[in-house]
C-alpha positions as CSV (number, residue, x, y, z in Angstrom):
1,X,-104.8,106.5,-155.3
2,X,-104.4,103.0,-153.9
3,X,-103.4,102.1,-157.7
4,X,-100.9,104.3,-157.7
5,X,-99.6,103.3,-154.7
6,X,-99.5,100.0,-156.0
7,X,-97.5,100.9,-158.8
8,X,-94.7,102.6,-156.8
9,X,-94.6,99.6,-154.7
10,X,-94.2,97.7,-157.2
11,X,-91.4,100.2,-159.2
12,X,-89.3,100.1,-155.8
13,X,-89.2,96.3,-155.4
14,X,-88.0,96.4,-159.2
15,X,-85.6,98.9,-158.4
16,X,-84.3,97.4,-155.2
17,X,-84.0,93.9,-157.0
18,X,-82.0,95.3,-160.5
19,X,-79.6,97.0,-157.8
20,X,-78.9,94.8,-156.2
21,X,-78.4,92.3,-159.2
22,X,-76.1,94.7,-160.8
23,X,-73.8,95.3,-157.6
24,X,-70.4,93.6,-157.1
25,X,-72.0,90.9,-154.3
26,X,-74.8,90.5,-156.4
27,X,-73.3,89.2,-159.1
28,X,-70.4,87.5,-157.2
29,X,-73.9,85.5,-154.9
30,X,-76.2,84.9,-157.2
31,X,-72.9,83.9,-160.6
32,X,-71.3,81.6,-157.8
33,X,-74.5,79.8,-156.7
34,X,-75.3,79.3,-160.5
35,X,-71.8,78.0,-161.4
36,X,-72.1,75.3,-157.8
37,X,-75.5,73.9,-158.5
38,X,-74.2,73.1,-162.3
39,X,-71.2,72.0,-161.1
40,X,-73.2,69.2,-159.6
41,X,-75.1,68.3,-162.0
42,X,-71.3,66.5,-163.8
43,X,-71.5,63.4,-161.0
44,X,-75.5,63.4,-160.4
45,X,-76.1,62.9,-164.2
46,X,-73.4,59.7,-163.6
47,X,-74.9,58.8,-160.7
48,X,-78.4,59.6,-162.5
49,X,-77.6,57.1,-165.0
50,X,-76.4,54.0,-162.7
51,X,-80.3,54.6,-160.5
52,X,-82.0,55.2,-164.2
53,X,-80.2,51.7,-165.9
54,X,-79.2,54.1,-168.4
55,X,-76.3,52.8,-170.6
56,X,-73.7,55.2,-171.6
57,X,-74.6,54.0,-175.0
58,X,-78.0,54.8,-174.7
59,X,-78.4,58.3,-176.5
60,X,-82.5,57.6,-176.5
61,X,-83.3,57.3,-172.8
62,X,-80.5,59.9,-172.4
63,X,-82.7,62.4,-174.2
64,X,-85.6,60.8,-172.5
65,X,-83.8,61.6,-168.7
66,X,-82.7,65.1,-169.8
67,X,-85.9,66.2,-171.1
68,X,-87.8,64.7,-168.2
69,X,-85.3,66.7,-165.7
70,X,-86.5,70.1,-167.8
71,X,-89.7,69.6,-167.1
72,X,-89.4,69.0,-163.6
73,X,-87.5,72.2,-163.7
74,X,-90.0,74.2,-165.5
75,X,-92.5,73.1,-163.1
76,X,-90.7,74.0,-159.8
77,X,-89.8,77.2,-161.7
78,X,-93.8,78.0,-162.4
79,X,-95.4,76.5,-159.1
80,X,-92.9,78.7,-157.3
81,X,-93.0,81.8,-158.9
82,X,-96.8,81.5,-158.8
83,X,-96.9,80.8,-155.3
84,X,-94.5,84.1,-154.5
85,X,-96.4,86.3,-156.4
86,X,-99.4,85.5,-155.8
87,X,-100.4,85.0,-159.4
88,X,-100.6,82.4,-162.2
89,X,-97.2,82.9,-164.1
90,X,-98.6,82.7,-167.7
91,X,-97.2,83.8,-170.8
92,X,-98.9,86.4,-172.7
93,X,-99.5,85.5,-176.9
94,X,-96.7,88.4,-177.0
95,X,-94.6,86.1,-175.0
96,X,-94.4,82.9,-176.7
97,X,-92.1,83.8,-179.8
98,X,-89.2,84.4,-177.2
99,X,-90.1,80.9,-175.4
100,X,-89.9,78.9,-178.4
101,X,-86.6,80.2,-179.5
102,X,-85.0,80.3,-176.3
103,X,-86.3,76.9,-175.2
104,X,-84.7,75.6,-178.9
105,X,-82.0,76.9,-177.6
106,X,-80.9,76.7,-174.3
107,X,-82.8,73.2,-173.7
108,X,-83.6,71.6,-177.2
109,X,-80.7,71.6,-179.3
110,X,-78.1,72.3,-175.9
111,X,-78.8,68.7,-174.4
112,X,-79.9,67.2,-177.8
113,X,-76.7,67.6,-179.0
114,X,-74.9,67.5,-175.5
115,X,-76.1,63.8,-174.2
116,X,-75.3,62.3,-177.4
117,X,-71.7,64.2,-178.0
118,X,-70.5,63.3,-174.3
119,X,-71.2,59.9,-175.1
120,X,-68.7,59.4,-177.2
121,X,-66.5,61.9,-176.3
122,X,-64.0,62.0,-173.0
123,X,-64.8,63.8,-169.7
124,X,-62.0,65.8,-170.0
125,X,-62.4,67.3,-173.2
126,X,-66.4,67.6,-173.0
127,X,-65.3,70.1,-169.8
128,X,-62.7,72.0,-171.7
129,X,-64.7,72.4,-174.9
130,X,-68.0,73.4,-172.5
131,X,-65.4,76.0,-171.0
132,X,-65.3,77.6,-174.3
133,X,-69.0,79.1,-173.9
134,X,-67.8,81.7,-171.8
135,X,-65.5,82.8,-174.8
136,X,-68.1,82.5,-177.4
137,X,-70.8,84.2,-175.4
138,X,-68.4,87.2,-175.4
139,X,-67.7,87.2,-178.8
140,X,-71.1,86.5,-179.8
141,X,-72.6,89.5,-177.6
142,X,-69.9,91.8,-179.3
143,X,-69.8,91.3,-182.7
144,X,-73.5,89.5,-183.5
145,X,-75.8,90.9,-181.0
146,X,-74.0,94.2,-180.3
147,X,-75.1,94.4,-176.6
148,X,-71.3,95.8,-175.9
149,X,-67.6,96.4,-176.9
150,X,-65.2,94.0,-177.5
151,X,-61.8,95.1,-175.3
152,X,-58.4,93.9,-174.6
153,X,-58.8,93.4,-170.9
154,X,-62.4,91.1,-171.3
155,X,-60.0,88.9,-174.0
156,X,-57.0,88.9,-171.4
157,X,-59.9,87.9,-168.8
158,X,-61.4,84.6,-170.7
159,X,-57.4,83.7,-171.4
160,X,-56.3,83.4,-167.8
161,X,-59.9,81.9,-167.2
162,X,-59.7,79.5,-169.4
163,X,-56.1,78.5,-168.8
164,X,-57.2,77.8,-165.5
165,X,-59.9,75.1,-166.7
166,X,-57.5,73.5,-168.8
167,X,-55.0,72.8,-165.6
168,X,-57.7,71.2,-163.8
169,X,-58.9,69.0,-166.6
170,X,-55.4,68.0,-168.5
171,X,-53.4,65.3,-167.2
172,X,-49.5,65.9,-167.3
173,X,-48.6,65.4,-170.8
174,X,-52.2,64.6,-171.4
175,X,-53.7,64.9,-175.3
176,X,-57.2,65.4,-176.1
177,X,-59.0,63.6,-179.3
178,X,-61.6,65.4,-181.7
179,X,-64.3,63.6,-183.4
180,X,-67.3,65.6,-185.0
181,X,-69.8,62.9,-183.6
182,X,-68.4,63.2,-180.1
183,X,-66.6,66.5,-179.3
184,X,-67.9,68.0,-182.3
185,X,-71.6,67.4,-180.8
186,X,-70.1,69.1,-177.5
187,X,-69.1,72.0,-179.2
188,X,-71.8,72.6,-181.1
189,X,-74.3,72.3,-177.5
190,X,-71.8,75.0,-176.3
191,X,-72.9,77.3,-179.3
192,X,-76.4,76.7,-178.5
193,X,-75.6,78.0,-174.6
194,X,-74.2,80.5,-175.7
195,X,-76.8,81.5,-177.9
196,X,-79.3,81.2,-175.6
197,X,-77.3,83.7,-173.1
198,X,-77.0,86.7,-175.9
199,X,-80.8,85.8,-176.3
200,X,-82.0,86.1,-172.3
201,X,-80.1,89.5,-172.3
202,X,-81.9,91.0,-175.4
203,X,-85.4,88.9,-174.6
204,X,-85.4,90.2,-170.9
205,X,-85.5,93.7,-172.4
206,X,-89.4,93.4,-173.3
207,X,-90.4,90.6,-171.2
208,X,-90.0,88.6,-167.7
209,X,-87.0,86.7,-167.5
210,X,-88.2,84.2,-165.0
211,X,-91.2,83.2,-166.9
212,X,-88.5,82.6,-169.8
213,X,-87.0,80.3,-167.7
214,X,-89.7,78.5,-166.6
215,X,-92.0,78.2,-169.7
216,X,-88.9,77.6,-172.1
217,X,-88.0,74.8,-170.1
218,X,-91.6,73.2,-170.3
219,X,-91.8,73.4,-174.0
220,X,-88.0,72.2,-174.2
221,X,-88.4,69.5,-171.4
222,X,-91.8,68.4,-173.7
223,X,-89.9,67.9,-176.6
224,X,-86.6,66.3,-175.6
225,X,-89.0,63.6,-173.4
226,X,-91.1,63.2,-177.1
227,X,-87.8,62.6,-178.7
228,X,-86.7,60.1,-176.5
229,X,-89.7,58.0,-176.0
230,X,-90.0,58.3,-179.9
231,X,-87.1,56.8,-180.5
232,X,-87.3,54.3,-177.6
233,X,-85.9,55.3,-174.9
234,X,-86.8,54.2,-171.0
235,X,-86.4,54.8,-167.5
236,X,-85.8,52.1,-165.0
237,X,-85.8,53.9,-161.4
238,X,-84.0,51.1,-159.4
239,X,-84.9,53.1,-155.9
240,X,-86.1,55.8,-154.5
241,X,-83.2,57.2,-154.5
242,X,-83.4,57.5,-158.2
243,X,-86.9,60.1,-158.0
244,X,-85.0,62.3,-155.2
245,X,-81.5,62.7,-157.5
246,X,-84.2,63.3,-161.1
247,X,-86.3,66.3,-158.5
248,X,-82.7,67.8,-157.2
249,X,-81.2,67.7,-160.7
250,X,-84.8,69.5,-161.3
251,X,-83.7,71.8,-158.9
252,X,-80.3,72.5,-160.4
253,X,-82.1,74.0,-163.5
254,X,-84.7,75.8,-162.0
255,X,-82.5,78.1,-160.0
256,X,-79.9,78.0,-161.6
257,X,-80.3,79.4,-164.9
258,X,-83.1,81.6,-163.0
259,X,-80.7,83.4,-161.5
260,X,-78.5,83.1,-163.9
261,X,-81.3,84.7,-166.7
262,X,-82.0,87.8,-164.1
263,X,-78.4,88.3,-164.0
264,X,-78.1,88.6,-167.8
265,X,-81.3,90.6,-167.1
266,X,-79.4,93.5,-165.0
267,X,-75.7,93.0,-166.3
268,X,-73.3,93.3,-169.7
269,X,-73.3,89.6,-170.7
270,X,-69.4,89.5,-170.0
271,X,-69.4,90.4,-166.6
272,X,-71.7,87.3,-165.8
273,X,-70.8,84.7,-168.5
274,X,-66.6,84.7,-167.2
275,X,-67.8,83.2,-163.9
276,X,-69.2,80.4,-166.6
277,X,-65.1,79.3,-166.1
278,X,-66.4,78.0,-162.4
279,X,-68.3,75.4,-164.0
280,X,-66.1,72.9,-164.7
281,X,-63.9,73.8,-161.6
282,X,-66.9,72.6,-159.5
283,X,-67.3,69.9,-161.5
284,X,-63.9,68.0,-160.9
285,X,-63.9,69.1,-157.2
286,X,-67.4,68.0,-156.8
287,X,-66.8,64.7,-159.0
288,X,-63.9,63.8,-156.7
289,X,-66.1,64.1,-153.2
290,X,-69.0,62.0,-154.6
291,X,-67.6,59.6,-157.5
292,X,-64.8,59.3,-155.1
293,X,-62.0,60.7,-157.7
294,X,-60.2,62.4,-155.2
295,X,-57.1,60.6,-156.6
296,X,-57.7,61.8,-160.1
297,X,-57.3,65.5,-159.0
298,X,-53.5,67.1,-157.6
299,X,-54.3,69.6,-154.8
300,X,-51.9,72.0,-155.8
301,X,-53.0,71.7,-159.5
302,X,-57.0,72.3,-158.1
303,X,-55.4,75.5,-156.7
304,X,-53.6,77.3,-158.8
305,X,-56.6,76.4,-161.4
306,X,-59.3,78.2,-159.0
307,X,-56.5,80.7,-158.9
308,X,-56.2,81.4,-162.7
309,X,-60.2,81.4,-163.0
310,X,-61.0,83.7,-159.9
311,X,-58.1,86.1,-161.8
312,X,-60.0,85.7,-165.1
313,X,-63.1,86.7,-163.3
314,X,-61.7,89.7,-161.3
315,X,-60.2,91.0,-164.5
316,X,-63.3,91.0,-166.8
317,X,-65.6,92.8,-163.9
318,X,-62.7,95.0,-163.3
319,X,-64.4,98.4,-164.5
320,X,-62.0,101.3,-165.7
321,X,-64.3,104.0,-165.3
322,X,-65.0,102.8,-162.1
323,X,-61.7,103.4,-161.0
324,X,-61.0,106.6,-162.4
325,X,-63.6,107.7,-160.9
326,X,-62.5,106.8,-157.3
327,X,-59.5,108.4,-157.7
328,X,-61.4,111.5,-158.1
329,X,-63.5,111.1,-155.3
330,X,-66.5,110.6,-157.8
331,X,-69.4,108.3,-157.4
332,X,-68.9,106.3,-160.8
């Protein structure tokens, strides 16, 4: 009896938590938060670098950095989740197939090819050509994973969207350059990401989406830190300073793509990856408060940007049959 109990207990929470993930303020909460924290993480990985003595040359301690900062995050991610349910949060044998090839992914060849691409490629063009995921991730859930249709309005939606990153990032009568060691590198991260979102929507059908996170950032953390101390790469923390920005950018991860994988979890994989637009928005407007760029960004510019994107967003969570069914007094 008490068993059973336990089991309805447990089925409400579950339903009360996929609910509310799936609603309107869910998504807008928990998408929003994501898009903030990574935001940040544009200036802290500068400011990472300066309190590191990492070179912007440096691709080996870059990887070494990165891959430390995933561990950290899978760590917070496991602690906590242990902690809150009361429980060791331990993949089962069935468990680890999805680990490895989402922590290949989303953590491996992401930032193994990210740090290295941004390198030698501009700030401006790296955000752009990041903004892109939300477009593939679309495309790739459509046509590759089939997890749902292809429509007019979700294209019209990542249009606007992205039009809105490209007025914050381009400079009037700005160019951008293309080189496949630099951008090229950055694109091909972005194909990774959005790999690894198609795969946390069809993995979280059969297993726990927060002990993906967690454990595939262990394994991926582990092997971007063996990479980088393979190939010679070192950290020089110059203060303190330098341990509390490494744990925060820990943090970043941790609950970010967290919430971010329990949204894919609960949601079509358009309605979540379109707020993947914000990113770079943050990014500038975060940039400019603590690299003090303010100068670099035209207010009026920022605004009809964040304008564009919140459009792009609106349209692609705009739901038809939603509508039509409110004109008919219906619950949809």
């Amino acid at each position: 009896m008490s068993e059973n109990a336990s089991q309805a207990t447990i089925g409400a929470r579950e339903s009360r938590r996929n609910s509310f993930l799936s609603s309107t303020g869910g998504v807008l909460a928990l998408a929003m938060a994501s898009c903030l924290l990574w935001g940040s993480a544009f200036p802290c990985t500068k400011i990472g670098n300066v309190l590191f003595g990492i070179a912007s040359s440096a691709t080996s301690s870059q990887l070494l950095f990165a891959g430390v900062r995933f561990f950290v995050a899978g760590c917070m991610v496991v602690v906590a989740m242990s902690v809150m349910r009361g429980r060791p949060l331990l993949p089962r044998a069935t468990d680890w197939k999805a680990i490895l090839c989402l922590s290949l992914f989303q953590t491996v060849l992401q930032y193994g090819l990210f740090y290295p691409g941004l390198s030698r490629a501009s700030g401006v063009a790296s955000s752009i050509i990041e903004a892109s995921a939300s477009f593939i991730v679309i495309l790739l859930a459509a046509l590759a994973f089939r997890q749902e249709r292809l429509d007019a309005r979700k294209v019209i939606g990542c249009v606007v969207g992205f039009a809105g990153v490209l007025l914050v990032n381009l400079q009037s009568g700005g160019t951008l350059e293309f080189s496949l060691a630099g951008e090229g590198l950055v694109f091909l991260s972005t194909i990774a990401a959005a790999m690894s979102s198609c795969l946390i929507r069809e993995f979280s059908k059969r297993h726990d989406p927060v002990l993906l996170s967690g454990w595939q950032f262990l394994v991926g953390g582990v092997v971007l830190t063996a990479i980088g101390l393979a190939t010679g790469g070192r950290l020089q923390p110059s203060r303190p300073a330098a341990l509390a920005l490494l744990a925060y950018m820990g943090f970043i991860s941790a609950a970010a793509y967290t919430m971010w994988s329990m949204l894919l979890s609960a949601n079509p994989v358009s309605r979540v990856a379109v707020f993947g637009f914000m990113n770079p928005v943050f990014g500038v407007v975060l940039s400019a408060l603590l690299l003090g760029e303010a100068s670099a960004i035209d207010p009026l510019r920022a605004t009809v940007a964040l304008a564009l994107v919140s459009v792009g967003i609106v349209i692609v969570n705009r739901d038809p049959r939603a509508r039509q069914a409110a004109r008919k007094g219906e619950r949809p």
